[in-house]
C-alpha positions in Angstrom: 101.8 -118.8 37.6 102.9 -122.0 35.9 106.1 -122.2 34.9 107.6 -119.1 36.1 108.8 -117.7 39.8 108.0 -114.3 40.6 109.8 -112.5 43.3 109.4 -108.9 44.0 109.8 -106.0 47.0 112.0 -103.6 47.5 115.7 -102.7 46.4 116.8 -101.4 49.7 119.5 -99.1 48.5 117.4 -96.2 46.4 114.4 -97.7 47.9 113.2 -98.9 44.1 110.4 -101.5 43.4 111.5 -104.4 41.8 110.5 -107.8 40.3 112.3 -111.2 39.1 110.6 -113.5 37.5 112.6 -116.9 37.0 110.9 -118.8 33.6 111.0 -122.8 33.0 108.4 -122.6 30.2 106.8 -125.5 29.2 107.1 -127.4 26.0 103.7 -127.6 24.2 103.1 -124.4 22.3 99.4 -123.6 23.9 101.0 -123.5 27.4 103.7 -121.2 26.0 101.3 -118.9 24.5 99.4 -118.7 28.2 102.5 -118.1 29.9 103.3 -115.2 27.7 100.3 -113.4 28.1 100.5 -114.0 32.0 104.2 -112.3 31.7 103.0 -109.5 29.7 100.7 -108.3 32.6 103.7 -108.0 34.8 105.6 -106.4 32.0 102.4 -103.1 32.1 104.0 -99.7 32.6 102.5 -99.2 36.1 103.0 -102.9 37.1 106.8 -102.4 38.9 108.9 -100.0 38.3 112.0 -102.0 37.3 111.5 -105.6 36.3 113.8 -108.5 34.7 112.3 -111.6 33.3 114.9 -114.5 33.0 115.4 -118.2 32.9 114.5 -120.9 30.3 112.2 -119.5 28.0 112.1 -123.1 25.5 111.7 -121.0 22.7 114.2 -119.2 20.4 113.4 -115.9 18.0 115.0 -116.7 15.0 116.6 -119.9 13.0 119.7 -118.8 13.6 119.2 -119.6 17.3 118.1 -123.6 17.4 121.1 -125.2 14.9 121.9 -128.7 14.4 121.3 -131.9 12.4 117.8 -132.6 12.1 116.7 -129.5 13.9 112.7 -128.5 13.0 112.2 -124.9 13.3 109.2 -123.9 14.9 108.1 -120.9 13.2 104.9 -120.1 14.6 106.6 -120.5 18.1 109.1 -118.1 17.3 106.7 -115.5 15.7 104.3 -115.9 19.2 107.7 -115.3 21.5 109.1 -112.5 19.5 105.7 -111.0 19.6 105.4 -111.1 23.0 108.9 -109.5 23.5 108.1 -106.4 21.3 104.4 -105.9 22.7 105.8 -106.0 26.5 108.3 -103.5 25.4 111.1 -105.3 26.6 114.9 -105.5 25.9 116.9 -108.2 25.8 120.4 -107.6 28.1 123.3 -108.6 25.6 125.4 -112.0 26.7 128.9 -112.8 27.1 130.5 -116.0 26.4 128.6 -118.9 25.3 126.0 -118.1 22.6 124.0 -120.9 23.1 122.5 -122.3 26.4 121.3 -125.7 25.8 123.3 -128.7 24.1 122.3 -132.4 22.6 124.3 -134.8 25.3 126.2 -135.9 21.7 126.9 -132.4 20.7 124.3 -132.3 17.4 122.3 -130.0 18.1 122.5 -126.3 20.6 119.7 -123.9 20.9 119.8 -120.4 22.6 116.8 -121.5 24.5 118.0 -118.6 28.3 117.9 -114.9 28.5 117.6 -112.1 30.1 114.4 -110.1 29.2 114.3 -106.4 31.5 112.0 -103.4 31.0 112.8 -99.8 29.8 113.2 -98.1 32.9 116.0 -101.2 34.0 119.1 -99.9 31.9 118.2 -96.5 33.1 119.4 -97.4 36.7 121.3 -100.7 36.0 123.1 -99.7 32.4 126.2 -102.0 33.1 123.6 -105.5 33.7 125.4 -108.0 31.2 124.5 -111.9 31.4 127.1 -114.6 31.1 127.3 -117.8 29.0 128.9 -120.2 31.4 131.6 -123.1 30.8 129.7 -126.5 30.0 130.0 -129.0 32.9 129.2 -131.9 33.8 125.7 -132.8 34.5 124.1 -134.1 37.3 122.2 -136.5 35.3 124.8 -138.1 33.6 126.8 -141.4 33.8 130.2 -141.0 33.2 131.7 -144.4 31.7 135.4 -143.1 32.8 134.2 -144.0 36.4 133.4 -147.6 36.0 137.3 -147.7 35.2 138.8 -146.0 38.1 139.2 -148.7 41.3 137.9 -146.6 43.6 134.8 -146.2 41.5 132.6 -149.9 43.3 134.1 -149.3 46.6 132.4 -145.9 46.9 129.0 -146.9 45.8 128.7 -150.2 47.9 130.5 -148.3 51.0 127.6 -145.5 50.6 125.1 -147.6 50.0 125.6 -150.2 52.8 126.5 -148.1 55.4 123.5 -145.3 54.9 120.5 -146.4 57.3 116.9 -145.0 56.2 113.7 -146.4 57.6 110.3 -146.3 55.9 108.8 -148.1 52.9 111.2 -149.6 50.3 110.7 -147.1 47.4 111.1 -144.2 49.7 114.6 -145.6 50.9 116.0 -146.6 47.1 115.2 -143.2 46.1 116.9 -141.9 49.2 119.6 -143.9 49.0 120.2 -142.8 45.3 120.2 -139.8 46.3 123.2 -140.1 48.9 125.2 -141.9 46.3 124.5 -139.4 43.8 125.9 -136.7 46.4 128.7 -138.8 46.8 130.0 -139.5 43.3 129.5 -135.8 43.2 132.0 -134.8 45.3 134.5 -137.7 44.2 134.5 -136.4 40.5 135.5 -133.1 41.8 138.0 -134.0 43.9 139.2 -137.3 41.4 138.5 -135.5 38.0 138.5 -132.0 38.9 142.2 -131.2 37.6 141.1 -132.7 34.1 138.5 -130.3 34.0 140.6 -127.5 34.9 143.0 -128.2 32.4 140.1 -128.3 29.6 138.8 -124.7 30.6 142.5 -123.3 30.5 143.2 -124.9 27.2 139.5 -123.7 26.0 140.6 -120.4 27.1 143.6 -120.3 25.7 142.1 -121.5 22.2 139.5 -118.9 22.8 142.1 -116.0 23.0 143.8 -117.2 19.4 140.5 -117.4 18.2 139.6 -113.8 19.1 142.9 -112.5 17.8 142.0 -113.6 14.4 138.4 -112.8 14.4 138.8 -109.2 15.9 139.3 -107.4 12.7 135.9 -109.2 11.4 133.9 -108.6 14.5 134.7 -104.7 14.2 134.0 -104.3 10.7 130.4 -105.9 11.0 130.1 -104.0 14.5 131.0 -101.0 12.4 128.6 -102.1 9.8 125.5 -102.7 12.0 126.5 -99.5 14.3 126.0 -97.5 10.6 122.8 -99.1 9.8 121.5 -98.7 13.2 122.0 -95.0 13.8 120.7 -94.2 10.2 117.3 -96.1 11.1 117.3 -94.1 14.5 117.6 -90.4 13.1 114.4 -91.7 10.8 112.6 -92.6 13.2 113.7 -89.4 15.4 113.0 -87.1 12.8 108.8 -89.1 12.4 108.1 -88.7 15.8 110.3 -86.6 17.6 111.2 -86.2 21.8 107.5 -87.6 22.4 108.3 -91.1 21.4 109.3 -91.9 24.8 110.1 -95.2 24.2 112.4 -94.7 21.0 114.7 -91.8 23.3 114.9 -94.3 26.2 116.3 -97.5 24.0 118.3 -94.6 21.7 119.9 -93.4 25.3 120.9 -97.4 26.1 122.2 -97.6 22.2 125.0 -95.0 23.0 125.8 -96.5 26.6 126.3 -100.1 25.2 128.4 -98.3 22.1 130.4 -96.5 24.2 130.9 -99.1 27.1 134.1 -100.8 27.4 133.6 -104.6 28.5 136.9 -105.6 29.0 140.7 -105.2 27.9 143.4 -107.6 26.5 146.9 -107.0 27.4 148.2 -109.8 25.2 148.0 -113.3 27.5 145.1 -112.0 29.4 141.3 -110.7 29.1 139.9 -108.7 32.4 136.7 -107.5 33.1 137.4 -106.2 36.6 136.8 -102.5 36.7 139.5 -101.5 39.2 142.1 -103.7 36.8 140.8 -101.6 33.5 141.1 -98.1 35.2 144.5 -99.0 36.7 145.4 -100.1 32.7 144.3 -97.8 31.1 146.1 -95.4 33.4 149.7 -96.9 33.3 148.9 -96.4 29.5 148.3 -92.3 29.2 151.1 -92.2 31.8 154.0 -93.7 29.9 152.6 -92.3 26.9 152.2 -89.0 28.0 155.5 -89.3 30.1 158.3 -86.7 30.0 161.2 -87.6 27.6 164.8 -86.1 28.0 166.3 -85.2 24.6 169.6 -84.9 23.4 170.4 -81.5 21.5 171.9 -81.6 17.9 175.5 -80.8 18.0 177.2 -78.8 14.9 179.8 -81.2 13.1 183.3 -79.4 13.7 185.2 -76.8 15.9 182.8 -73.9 15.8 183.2 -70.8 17.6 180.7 -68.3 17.7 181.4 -64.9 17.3 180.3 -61.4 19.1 178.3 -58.7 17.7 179.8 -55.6 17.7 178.4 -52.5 19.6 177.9 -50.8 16.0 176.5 -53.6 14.3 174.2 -54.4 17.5 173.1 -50.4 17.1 172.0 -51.2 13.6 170.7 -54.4 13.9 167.8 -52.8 16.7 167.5 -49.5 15.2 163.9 -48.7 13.7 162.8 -49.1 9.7 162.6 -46.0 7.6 159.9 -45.4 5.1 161.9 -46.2 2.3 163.0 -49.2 0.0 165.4 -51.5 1.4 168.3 -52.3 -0.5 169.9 -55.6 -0.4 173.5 -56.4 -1.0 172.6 -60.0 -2.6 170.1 -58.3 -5.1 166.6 -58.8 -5.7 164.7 -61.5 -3.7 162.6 -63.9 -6.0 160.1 -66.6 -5.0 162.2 -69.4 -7.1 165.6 -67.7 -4.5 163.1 -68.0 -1.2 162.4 -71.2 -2.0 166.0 -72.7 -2.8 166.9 -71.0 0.7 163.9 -72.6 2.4 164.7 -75.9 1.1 168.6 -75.6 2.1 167.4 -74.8 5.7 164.9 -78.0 5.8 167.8 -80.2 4.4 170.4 -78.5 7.1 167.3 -79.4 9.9 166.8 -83.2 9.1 170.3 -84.1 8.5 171.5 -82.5 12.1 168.9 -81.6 13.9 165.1 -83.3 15.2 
């Protein structure tokens, strides 16, 4: 299949058949459109059980996807891809970091042009399968000026160069030889200009984190917002067609697991997404919340002593009612009396007790 890897056999633990295809689609739009359709056979119901389609697919679904100065949207590309998305019955596994994949060497224009693509039965026996935007870096086909600068920089290449030996025919040896140097200044900008680039990803992730803190409260509201939107679509659709819409209960059942899935917690300076580090949070949490406190008892201002009941007034404090009207010595109890007393024994309990 051109432009695409497939590999598939089985995954040995649960004995499941499975298949990855890796996509470098093409540019021109008629060799897209015969990719697709090639992918969509592999994407059949009784094809493989549990497949993921991922790589760079050169197209994007929506504007908001391909940005940039002087950026021509391709409509009709994007209405063929998304089309062959919805008719495979595929679902896109959500990203992390980065939101776009591909970047103009001067920074003008990005696109979203990698994904993941798996299909229904995947989240079923994989629900936790997230992809991840990684950091920019350098690329092997670039030039860096900063090198021509550094001293060590023409000693390298003419040391590689001269002292690599490669027979055969002359363009076979410059392209080998290119090579070697290419290897070379490789592992020198690691080891030369690898602090630099270490500093840049801890002050990007520090930026990052005051970024996030400021745009939490607006990524919750709109999550809010879509979460709404989305679950009053759903019980439509549920209420049309009912358990036998197969495919609608399945990407319902992956809705609620993505809702209710936690991807990772801040504790202030940090964000982690290791699962033992979460549990082992979220557990020190509930126990010093939860945690048994030791409270001081009220004391009564002033010397007081309390008295004994006497053996007469104990005999007719337990003895039994008679069927007959009480009398009281202060007089007649009224609602306005009960609730002057009530509010004298709330003022007594906040002023010297908890």
């Amino acid at each position: 299949m051109a432009g695409a890897v497939i590999v598939n056999g089985i995954w040995l633990q649960g004995d499941l058949q499975c298949c990855f295809v890796n996509v470098y689609a093409p540019m021109g739009s008629a060799e897209k459109e015969s990719l697709w359709d090639a992918l969509q056979i592999l994407a059949l119901p009784n094809k493989y059980s549990y497949l993921c389609i991922l790589g760079d697919f050169n197209a994007v679904c929506d504007p908001g996807e391909r940005v940039g100065k002087g950026v021509v949207f391709n409509q009709a590309d994007a209405r063929n891809f998304d089309a062959f998305i919805r008719q495979s019955n595929l679902l896109e596994i959500r990203t992390q970091g980065r939101k776009f994949t591909w970047y103009q060497p001067s920074g003008g224009c990005k696109s979203k042009l990698d994904r993941f693509l798996v299909n229904e039965r995947w989240p079923q026996e994989w629900s936790g399968t997230v992809g991840r935007g990684l950091q920019r870096s350098v690329s092997d086909h670039l030039f860096l000026n900063s090198w021509l600068s550094h001293p060590d920089f023409s000693k390298l290449v003419r040391k590689t160069w001269e002292e690599t030996k490669i027979e055969g025919w002359s363009c076979y040896v410059f392209k080998e030889k290119l090579k070697l140097v290419k290897n070379a200044l490789k592992e020198w900008n690691l080891r030369i200009y690898g602090n630099i680039e270490h500093g840049l990803r801890e002050l990007k992730d520090e930026s990052e984190m005051i970024r996030r803190n400021e745009l939490r409260a607006k990524i919750i509201l709109k999550s809010k917002e879509k979460c709404s939107l989305l679950q009053q679509k759903a019980k439509v659709k549920w209420v049309k067609e009912g358990d036998l819409n197969t495919s609608f209960y399945h990407k319902a059942i992956v809705g609620r697991r993505k809702k209710n899935e936690i991807a990772g917690l801040a504790d202030g300076i940090s964000w982690n997404e290791d699962p033992k580090i979460m549990k082992e949070k979220v557990k020190t949490f509930f126990e010093n919340h939860f945690k048994k406190r030791q409270h001081v008892l009220p004391m009564l201002p002033g010397d007081f002593v309390a008295g004994k009941v006497s053996a007469a007034s104990n005999a007719e404090l337990i003895k039994p009612f008679r069927n007959q009207k009480l009398k009281l010595p202060f007089g007649a109890v009224t609602a306005t009396r009960v609730r002057d007393q009530m509010a004298l024994i709330s003022s007594f309990g906040k002023r010297h007790g908890r």
